[in-house]
Every structure is written in C-alpha cells, then in structure tokens.
C-alpha positions as CSV (number, residue, x, y, z in Angstrom):
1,X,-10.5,32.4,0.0
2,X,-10.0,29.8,2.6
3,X,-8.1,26.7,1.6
4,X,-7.8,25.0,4.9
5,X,-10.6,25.0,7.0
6,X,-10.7,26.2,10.7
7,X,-11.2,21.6,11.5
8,X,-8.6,20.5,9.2
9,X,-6.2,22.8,10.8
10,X,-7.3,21.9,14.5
11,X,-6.9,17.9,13.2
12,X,-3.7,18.6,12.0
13,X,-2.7,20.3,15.1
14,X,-3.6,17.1,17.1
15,X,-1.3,14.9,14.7
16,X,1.3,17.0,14.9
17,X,1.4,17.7,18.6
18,X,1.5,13.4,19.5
19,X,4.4,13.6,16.5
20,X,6.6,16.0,18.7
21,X,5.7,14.2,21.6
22,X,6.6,10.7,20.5
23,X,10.0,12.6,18.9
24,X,10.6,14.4,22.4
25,X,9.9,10.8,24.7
26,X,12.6,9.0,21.9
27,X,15.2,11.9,22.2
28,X,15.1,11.7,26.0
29,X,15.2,7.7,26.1
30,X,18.2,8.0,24.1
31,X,19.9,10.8,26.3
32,X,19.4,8.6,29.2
33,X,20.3,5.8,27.3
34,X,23.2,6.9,26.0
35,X,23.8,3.9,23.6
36,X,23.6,4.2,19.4
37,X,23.5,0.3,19.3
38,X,19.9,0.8,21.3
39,X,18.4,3.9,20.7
40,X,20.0,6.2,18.6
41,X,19.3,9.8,19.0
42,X,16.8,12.4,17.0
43,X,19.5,14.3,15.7
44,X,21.5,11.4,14.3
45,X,18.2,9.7,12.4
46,X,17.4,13.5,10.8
47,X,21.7,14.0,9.9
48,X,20.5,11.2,7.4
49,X,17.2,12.6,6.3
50,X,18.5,15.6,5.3
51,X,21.0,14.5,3.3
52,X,18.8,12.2,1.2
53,X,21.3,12.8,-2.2
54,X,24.3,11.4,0.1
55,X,25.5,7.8,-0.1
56,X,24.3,5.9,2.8
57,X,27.0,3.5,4.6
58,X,29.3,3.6,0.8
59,X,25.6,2.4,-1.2
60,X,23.0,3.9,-2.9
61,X,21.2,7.1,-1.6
62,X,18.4,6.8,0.1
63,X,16.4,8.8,-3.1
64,X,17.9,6.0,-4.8
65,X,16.9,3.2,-2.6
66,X,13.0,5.2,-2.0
67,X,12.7,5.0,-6.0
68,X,14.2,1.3,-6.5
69,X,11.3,0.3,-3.8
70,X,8.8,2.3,-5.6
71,X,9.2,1.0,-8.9
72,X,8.8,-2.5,-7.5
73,X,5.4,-1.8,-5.8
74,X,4.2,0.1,-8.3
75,X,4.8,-2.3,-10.7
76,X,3.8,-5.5,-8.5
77,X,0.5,-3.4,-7.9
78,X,-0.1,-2.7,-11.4
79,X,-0.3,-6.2,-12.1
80,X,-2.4,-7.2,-9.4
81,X,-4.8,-4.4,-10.2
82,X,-4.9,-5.5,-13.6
83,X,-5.7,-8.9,-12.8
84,X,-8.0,-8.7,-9.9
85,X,-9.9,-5.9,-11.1
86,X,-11.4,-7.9,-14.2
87,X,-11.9,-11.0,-12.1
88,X,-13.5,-9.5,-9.2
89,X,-16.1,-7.8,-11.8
90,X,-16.4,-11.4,-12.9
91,X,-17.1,-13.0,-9.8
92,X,-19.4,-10.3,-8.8
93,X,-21.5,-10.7,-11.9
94,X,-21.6,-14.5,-11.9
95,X,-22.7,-16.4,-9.2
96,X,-21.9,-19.4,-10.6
97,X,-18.2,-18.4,-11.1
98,X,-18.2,-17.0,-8.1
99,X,-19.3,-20.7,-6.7
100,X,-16.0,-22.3,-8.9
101,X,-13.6,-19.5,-7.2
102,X,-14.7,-18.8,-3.4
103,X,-13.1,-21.7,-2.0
104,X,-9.6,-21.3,-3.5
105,X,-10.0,-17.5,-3.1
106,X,-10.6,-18.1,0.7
107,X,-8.0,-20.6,1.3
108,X,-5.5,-18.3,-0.4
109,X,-6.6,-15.3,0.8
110,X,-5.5,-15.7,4.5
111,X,-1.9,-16.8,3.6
112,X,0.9,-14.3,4.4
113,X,2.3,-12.8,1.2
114,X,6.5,-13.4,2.6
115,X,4.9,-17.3,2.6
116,X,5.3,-17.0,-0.6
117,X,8.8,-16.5,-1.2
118,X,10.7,-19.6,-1.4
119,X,8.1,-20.3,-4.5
120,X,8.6,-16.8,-5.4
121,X,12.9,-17.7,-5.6
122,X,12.2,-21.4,-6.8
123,X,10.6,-19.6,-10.3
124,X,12.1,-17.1,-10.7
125,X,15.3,-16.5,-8.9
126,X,16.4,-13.5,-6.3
127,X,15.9,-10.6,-7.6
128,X,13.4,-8.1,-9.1
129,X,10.7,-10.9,-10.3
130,X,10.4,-13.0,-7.0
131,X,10.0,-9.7,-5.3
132,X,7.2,-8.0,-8.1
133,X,6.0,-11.5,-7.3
134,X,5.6,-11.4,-3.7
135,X,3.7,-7.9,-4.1
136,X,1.2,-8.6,-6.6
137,X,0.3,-11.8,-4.2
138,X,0.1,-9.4,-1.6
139,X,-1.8,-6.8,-3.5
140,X,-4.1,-9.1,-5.6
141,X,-7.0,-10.2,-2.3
142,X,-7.9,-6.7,-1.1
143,X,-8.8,-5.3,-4.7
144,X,-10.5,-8.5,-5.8
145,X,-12.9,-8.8,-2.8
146,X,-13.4,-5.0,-2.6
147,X,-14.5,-5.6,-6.5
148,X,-16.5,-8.4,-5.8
149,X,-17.9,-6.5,-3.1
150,X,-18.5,-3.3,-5.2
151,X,-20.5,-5.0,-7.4
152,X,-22.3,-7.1,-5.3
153,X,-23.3,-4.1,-3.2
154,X,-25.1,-2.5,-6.3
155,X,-28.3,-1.9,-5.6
156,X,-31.0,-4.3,-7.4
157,X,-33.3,-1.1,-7.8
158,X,-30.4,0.7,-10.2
159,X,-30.1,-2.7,-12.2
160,X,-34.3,-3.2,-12.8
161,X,-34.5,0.7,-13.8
162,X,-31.7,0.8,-16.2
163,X,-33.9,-2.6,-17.8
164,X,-37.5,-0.4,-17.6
165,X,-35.4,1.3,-19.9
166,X,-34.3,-1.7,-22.7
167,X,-30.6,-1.4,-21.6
168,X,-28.7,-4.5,-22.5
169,X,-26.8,-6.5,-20.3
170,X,-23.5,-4.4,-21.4
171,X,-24.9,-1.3,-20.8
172,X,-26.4,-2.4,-17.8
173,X,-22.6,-3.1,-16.8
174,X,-21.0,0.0,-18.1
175,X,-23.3,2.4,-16.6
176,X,-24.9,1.0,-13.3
177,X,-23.3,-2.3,-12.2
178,X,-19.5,-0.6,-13.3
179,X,-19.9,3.4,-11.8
180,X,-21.6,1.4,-8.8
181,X,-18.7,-1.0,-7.8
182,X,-16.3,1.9,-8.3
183,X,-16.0,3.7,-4.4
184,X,-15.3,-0.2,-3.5
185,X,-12.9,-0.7,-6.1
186,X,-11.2,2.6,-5.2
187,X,-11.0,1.5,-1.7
188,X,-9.4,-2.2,-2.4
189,X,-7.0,-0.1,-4.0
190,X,-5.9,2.1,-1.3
191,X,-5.5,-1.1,0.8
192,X,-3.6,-2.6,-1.4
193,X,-1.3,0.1,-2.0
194,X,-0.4,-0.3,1.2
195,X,-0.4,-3.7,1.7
196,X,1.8,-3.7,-1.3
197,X,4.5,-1.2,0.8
198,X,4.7,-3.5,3.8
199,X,5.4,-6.5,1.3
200,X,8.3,-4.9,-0.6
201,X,10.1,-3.3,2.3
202,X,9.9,-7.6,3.9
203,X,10.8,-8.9,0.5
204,X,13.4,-6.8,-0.2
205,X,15.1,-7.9,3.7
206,X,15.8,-11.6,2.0
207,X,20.1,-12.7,0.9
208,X,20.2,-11.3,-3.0
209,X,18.9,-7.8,-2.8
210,X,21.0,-5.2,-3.4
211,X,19.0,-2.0,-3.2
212,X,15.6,-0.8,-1.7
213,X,14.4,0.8,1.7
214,X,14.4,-2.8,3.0
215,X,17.3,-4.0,2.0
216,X,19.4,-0.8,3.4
217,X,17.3,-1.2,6.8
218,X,18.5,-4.6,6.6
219,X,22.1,-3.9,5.7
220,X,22.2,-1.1,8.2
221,X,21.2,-3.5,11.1
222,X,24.0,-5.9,10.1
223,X,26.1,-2.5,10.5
224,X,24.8,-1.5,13.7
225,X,23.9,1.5,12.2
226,X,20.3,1.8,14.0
227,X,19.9,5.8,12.9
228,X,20.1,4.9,9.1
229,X,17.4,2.1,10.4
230,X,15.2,5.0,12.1
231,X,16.0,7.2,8.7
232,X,14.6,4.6,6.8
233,X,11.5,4.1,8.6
234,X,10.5,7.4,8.6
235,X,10.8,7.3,4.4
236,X,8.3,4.2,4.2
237,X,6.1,5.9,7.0
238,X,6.0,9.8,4.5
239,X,5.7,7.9,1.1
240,X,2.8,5.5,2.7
241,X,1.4,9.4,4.1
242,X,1.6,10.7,1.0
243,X,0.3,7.9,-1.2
244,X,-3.2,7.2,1.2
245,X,-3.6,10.6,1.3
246,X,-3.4,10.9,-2.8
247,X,-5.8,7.8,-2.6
248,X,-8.5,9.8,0.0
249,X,-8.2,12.9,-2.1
250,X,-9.5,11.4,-4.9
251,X,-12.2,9.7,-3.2
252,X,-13.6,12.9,-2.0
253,X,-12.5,14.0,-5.3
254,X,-14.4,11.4,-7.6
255,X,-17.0,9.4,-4.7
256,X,-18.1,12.0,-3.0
257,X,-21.6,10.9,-4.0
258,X,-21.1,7.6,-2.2
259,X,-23.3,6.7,0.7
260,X,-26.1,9.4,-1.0
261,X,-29.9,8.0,-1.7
C-alpha cells in the first residue's frame, strides 16, 4: 500500500532542497559576518528550537508563548467566522441587502486590521480583548466575501431544478444554495486563518502584552537577542504550515467534487 505517491514525494523533495539551501546561504552570511546583533548563526536559532519547554530570556517558553498566540487567533477567528459566515449567506441571498451593505463592506474592507488598534485600546484596554479584536477585524473580510461569493456562484440551473421539484425556499437553501457556497466558504476560511496569524503576531508587538510569539520577537529585539527572533519565526512559519495544510486536506477531503459538471 502506497501512502505517498511517487509526485508528492518528488514535490516535497523540491521544498526541502530550497529549505537547506536558504539555511546553508544564512549560515555562511553569518560565518562571514561574524556578528549575533546582525545575523545570528543556524545553530544558535535551532539551540532555541530544541529546547521549546525552556524559559526563553527568564519568560515564558516558547510552547507557552505558541499556545498563548493560539488561543487568541483561534478565538478572534471563531468570532469572525461566526459572524461573517451568517451575513455573507445573507448578502448572497438578498440583493437588496446586499445593495444596503456593499458600500460600507468595501470601504472597510481595504483598511489594515493594526489600523485598528488605537480603537481596539480606546474600548477595551491593552490586553487580550483589543487583541481578539484586532483579529476578528482581520479575519471577518475574507470569509464574508468568499460567502458571498459561494453563494453567488451557485449555479441558477441547481436552484430551478430543486423548484421543478416543489422545494421551498429553505430547502432550496439547505440543500443547493448551502452545499454549493461551501468549497468558497472553506476557502475564505483558510485565508483567514492566516490572515488572522499575521494580525496577532503585529498585535501582540504593541506596550501591554506580556506573552505571545509577537510579543517575545518583540522583547527579544529590545534584547538584541536576534536568534530567539529567528526561533520565533520559524514557529509562526510551522504552525501557519501545519494549519493551511489541515485546511487543504480537508478540501480534498470534503470538496473534492468541486469544479465537476
């Protein structure tokens, strides 16, 4: 029984070779370098990965500081996904509230989520809620126009069958209009996951924080410590790996049908 196929492992081959590469062009800048406040070298960044239960400069590990940042995205994105999920399938439905909520969506849309954070402190402080805030702003745009999207991009054929066949408008919506807009939904999703990453690790750099992947790349930089900076990169970088990969798994998994007449 093969589990990898003979492509998957040539792809992951090519990824891996430009990862050593990259890893083998920084270690020699920083041997001719010679300079930790620059370019610090491979080995010093992976003494700190490997020791991911260890304090980091007298704080929290960086397990602890990973999971603190965690919790706040997937939190912030569990609000935004449980707002903009509903509306989107709204606006998609309506054209009429659609025609109310496109202009404000669109002037929104566009504006940087970190914009947002001397409203964020001014309501609710520095701490946990301005930052959940900051995320779900960030998170909210990509699922509601992939919704919108979703459901717009139904096709009308699906919609005038299921009524050849008496279906009333709520059954219409729970089992064409709904199961259609789903692969768009799902991919507003993964966007936003990551969008949502980006946003805590920026919020999480502001005067107040006192744990999280952005604040210790933060704190480490007022250190000089650039290796626990390089460390903490590479943490965002696996965990947003590991979460878009979770997200195309079950696309393949679930939508594999997608794109099929």
């Amino acid at each position: 029984m093969v589990l990898i196929s003979r492509p998957a492992l040539r792809d992951c081959g090519k990824g891996l070779f430009l990862i050593v590469l990259l890893l083998a062009v920084w270690e020699a800048a920083a041997l001719v370098i010679q300079n930790n406040y620059i370019l610090p070298q491979i080995g010093d960044i992976f003494a700190v990965l490997f020791q991911p239960a260890a304090p980091v400069l007298g704080g929290p590990s960086m397990i602890e500081n990973a999971t603190v940042s965690l919790r706040e995205v997937l939190t912030g994105f569990g609000c935004a996904a449980l707002l903009a999920i509903p509306l989107g399938l709204v606006i998609g439905s309506s054209r009429e509230v659609g025609t109310y909520l496109n202009p404000a969506i669109q002037i929104l849309r566009p504006v940087p989520p970190i914009a947002w954070m001397p409203f964020a402190i001014a309501w609710f402080g520095i701490g946990f809620h301005s930052i959940l805030f900051i995320i779900a702003m960030g998170a909210f745009f990509p699922i509601l126009i992939n919704t919108v999207d979703g459901v717009q991009g139904v096709r009308r054929s699906w919609v005038e069958v299921a009524g050849m066949f008496h279906a009333t408008t709520f059954e219409r919506f729970r089992t064409v209009i709904l199961p259609g807009a789903l692969p768009m939904i799902w991919t507003g999703l993964r966007v936003s996951f990551g969008v949502a990453w980006m946003c805590v690790v920026a919020a999480e750099m502001l005067p107040g924080t006192t744990a999280g992947l952005g604040f210790l790349i933060m704190y480490a930089y007022n250190l000089g410590q650039l290796q626990v900076i390089g460390a903490g990169m590479i943490v965002i970088g696996l965990i947003g790996l590991f979460a878009d990969t979770l997200f195309r798994a079950g696309q393949e998994r679930f939508f594999s049908w997608q794109g099929r007449d």
